[in-house]
N, C-alpha and C positions, 0 to 999 in steps of 0.2 A: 883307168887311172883317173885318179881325183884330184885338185887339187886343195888344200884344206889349211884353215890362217886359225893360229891358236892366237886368242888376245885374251891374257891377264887383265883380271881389271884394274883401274889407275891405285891410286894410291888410298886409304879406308882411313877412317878416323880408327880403327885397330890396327893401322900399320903407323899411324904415326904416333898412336901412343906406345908402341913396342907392346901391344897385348894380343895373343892369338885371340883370332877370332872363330874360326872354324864353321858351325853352323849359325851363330849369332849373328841377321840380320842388320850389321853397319852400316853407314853412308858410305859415301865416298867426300872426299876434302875437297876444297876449292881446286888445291894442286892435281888433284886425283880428278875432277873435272876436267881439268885443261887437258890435263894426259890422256884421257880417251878422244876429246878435239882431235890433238895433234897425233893418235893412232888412226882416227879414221883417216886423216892426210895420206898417212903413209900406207893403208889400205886400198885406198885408190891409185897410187902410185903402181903397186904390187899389181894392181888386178888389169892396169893399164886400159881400160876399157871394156876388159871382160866382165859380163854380169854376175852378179853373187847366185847362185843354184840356192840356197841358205842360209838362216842365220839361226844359229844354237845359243842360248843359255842358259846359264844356275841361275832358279830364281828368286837368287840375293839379289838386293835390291844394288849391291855395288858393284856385281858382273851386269846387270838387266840394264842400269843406269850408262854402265860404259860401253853397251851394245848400242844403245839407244843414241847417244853422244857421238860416236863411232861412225855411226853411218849415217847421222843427218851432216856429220863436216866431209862425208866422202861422198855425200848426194848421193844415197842410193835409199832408194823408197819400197822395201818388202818387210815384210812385219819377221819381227825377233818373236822365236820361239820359246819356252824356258821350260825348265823339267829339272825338279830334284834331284835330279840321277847326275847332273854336272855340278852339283856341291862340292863346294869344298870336303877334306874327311872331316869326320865329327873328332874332337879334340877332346870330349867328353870332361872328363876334371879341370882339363887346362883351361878352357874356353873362358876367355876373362881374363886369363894370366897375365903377370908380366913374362915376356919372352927371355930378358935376362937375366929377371933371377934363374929361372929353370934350364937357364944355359951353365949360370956360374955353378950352380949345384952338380950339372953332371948330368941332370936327370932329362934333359931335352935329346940328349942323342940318340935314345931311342926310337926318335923318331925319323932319324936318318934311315934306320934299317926297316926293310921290306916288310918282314911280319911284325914290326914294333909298333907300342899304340901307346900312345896317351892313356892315365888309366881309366877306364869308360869308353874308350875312342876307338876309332879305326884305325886300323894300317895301310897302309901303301896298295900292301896286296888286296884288300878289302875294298877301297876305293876305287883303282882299279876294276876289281869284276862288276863293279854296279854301275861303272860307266864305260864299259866296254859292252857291259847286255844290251844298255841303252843306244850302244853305237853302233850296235849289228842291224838293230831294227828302223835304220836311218839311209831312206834310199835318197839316191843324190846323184844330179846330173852335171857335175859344174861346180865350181869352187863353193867351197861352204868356208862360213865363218865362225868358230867357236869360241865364245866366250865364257872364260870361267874363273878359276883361283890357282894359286899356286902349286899346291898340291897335287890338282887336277892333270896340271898341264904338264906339269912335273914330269909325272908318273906316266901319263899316256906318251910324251914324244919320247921318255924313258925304252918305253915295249917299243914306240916304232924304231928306233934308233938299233934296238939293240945290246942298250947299254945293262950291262952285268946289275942283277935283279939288286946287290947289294951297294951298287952306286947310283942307284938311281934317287935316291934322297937326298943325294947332294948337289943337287943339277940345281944350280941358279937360274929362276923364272922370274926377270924382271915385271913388274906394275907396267901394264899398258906397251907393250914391245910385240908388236904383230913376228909371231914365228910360222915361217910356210913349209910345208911340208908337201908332196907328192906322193899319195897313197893309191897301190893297187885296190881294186875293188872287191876283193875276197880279204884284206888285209886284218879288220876288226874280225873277221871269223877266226882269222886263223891264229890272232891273239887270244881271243876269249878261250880256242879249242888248247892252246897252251896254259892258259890260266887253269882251267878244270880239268886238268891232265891228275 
């Protein structure tokens, strides 16, 4: 058994103009600064003295920035990893969007649902198996720390939970909110062996 801290990154100058961002390379805001500050706090709280085994991220520069923030205010000194394969999903069409209008249209619900995509884009499921390949070939002795995006984080504590494949797009993943999970160490196998079923 692992133990394992998903952290969203802070807040992005595409979350505070309401426009997905998906794979488009954003900042993070001042606010969205402060908030990975006051996540690393709360990371060091969590790990109470126990050492990080890890550090995972997307290498958007607004999960790399709140890894980076994250654990120089929780004083822990091990270098942050990063890999494509913890992207956010690609939004394809949308990327750039405003969020609301493609809410009031109707046309963003789709991306509530498991195999639904953005047109150009991934789905749940998709994003999913390319960070679940990535999460099998990740050995780990010790709490690891994952930092990524919404969608990301969404959908993987979605499989570990449990939660019915067509609710998992509507799981609220707050900006900067360290979530801890307790994962067996066959666990990513035996998701992924579910995914390509």
């Amino acid at each position: 058994m692992n133990r394992w801290i998903f952290l969203r990154h802070g807040e992005s100058e595409a979350n505070r103009a309401r426009v997905f961002s998906g794979h488009h390379d954003v900042a993070l805001t001042h606010r969205g600064r402060e908030q990975a500050s006051r996540a690393g706090l709360e990371i060091q709280t969590l790990l109470s003295g126990t050492p990080l085994n890890a550090v995972w991220s997307s290498d958007l520069q607004r999960a790399q920035e709140t890894a980076d923030r994250a654990l120089q205010a929780a004083e822990i000194n091990i270098p942050v990893r990063t890999h494509p394969g913890f992207r956010e999903r690609h939004l394809g069409e949308w990327q750039g969007q405003s969020i609301d209008v493609l809410k009031a249209s109707g046309e963003r619900d789709i991306l509530h649902t498991w195999t639904g995509s953005a047109p150009g884009g991934e789905s749940l499921a998709a994003l999913s198996l390319r960070a679940t390949e990535l999460l099998v070939t990740i050995r780990v002795d010790g709490p690891v720390l994952l930092v990524g995006h919404g969608g990301l984080i969404r959908a993987l504590l979605g499989l570990l939970d449990d939660t019915p494949l067509e609710q998992i797009g509507q799981l609220n993943i707050p900006n900067a909110v360290p979530i801890e999970r307790t994962i067996a160490d066959d666990r990513w196998h035996k998701i992924l062996s579910a995914l390509t079923r």
